[in-house]
One Martini backbone bead per residue (centre of mass of N, CA, C, O) as a GRO file, in nm:
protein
  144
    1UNK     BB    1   9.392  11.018  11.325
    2UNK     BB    2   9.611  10.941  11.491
    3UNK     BB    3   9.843  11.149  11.691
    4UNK     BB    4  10.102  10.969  11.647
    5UNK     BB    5  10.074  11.035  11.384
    6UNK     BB    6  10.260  11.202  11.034
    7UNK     BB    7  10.215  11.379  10.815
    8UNK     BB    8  10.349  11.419  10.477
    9UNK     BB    9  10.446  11.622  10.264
   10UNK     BB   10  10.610  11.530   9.926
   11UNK     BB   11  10.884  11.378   9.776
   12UNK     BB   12  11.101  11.178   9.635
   13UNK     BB   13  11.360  11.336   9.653
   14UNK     BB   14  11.317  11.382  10.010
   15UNK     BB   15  11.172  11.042  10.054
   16UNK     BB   16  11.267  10.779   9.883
   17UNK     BB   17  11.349  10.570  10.152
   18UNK     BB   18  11.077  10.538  10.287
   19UNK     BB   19  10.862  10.488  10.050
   20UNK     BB   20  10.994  10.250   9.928
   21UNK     BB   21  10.967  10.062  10.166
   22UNK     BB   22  10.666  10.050  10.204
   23UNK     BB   23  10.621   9.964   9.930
   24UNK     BB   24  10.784   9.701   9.903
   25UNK     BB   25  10.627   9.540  10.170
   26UNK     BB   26  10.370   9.578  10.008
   27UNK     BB   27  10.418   9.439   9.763
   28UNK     BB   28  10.677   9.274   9.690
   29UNK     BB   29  10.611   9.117   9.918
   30UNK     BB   30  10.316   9.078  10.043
   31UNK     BB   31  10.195   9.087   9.703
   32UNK     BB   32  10.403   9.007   9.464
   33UNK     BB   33  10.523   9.255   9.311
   34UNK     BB   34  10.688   9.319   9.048
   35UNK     BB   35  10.949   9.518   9.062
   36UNK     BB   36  10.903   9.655   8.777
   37UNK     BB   37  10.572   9.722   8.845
   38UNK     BB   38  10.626   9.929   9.032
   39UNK     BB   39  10.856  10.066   8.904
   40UNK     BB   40  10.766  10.335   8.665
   41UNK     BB   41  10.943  10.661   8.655
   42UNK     BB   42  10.683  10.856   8.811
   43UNK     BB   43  10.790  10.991   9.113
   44UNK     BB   44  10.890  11.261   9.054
   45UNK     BB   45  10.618  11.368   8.929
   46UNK     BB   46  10.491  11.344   9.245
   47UNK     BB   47  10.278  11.333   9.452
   48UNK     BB   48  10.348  11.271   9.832
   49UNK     BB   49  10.273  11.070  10.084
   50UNK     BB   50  10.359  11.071  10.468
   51UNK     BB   51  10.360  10.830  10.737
   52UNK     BB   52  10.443  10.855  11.099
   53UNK     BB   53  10.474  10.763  11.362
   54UNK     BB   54  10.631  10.874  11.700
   55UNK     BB   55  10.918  10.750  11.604
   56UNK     BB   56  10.921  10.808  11.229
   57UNK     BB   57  10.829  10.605  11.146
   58UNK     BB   58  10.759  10.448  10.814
   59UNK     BB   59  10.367  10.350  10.763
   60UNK     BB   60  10.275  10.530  10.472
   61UNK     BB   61  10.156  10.566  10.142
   62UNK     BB   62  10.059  10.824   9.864
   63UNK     BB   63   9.988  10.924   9.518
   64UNK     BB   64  10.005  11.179   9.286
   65UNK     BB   65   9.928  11.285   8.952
   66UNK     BB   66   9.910  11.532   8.774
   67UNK     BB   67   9.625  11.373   8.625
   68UNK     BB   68   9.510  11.258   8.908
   69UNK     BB   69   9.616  10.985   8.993
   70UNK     BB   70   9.580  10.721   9.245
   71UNK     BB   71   9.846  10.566   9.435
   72UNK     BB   72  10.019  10.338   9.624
   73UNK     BB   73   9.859  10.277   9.844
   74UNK     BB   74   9.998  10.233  10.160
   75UNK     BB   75   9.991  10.013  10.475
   76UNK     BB   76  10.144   9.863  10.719
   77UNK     BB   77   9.983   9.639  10.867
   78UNK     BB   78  10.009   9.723  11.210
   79UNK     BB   79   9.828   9.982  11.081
   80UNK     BB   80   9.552   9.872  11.016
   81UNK     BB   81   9.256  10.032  11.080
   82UNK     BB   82   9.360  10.323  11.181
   83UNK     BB   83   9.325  10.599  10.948
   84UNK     BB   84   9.581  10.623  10.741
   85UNK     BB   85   9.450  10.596  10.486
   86UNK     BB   86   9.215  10.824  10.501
   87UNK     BB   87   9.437  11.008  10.553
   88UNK     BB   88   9.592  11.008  10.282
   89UNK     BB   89   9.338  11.059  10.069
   90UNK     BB   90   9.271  11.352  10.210
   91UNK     BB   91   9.566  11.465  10.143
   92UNK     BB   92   9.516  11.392   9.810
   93UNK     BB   93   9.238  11.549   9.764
   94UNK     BB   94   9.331  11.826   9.864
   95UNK     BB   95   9.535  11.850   9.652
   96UNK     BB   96   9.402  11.836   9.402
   97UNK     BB   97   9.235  12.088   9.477
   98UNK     BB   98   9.449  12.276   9.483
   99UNK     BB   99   9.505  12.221   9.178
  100UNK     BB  100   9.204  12.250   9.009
  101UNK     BB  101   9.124  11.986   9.027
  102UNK     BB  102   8.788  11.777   8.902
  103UNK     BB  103   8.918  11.513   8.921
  104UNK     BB  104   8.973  11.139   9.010
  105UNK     BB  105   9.177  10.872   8.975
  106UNK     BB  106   9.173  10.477   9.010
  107UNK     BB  107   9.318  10.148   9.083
  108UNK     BB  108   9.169   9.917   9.247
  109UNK     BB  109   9.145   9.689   9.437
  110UNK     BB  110   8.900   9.484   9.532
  111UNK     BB  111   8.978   9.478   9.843
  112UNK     BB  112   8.933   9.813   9.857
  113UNK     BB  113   8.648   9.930   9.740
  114UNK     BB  114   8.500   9.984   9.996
  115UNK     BB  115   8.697  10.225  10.099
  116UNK     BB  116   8.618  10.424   9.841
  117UNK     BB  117   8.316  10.437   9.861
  118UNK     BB  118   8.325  10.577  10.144
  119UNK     BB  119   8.486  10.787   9.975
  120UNK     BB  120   8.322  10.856   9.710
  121UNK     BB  121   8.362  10.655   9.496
  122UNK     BB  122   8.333  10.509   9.174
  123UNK     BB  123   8.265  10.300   8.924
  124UNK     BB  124   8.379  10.284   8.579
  125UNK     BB  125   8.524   9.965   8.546
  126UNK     BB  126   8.612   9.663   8.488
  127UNK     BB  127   8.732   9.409   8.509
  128UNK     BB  128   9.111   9.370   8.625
  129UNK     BB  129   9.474   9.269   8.571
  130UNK     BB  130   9.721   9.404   8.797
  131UNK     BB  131  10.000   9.232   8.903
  132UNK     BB  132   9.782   8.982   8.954
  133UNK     BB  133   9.533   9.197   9.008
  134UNK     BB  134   9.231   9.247   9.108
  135UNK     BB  135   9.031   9.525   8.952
  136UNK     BB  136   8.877   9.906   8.958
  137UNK     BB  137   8.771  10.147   8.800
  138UNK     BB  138   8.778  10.514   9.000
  139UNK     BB  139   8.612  10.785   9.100
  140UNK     BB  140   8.603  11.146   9.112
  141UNK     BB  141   8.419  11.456   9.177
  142UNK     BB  142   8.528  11.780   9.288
  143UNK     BB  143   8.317  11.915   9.113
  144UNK     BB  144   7.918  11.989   9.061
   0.00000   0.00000   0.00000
């Protein structure tokens, strides 16, 4: 990742106005995920990373269900592609090791798949459509 951009472990409730910024811009308006579907009632109970900028501005997010679930991975347009996303999933998957997670698994965009498949991720399930995107069921076994 690039030195200008900061990662930061996080809580919901210590950066809830930051998270909630990126969520929204990035699925609700970006890609029309209903309020109701992105907001389930679960961020309270997650592990979050935040990524800021130089200046500290908010650009990428994602977390962890304490049942190893990752989701909500999240990077502000301007910012993909330059490592901020891979930057996020290893400091999740870091994080579920230090939990003494056995697996991790998640519900992929399918225009994601190939992103977490570089990522060690495999398919695990047909595809489905959530919040009227189609998706694909992917794990990964932290431990051999």
């Amino acid at each position: 990742m690039n030195p200008e951009y900061h990662l930061i472990h996080t809580s919901w409730k210590d950066n809830e106005p930051a998270l909630s910024d990126i969520r929204r811009r990035v699925f609700t308006e970006e890609q029309n995920v209903p309020e109701e579907l992105e907001w389930d009632g679960l961020d309270d109970s997650c592990h979050h990373i935040l990524v800021t900028d130089a200046g500290n501005r908010p650009i990428g997010t994602g977390r962890i269900k304490p049942d190893g679930h990752l989701g909500r991975m999240a990077v502000l347009s301007g910012y993909r592609n330059q490592g901020v996303g891979s930057a996020i999933l290893r400091a999740l998957l870091d994080y579920a090791g230090q939990q003494h997670s056995n697996r991790v698994y998640l519900h992929a965009q399918v225009s994601a798949i190939p992103f977490y498949l570089k990522h060690g991720f495999v398919i695990t399930g047909e595809q489905f459509t959530e919040a009227g995107i189609p998706h694909r069921s992917m794990a990964m076994n932290l431990t051999d």
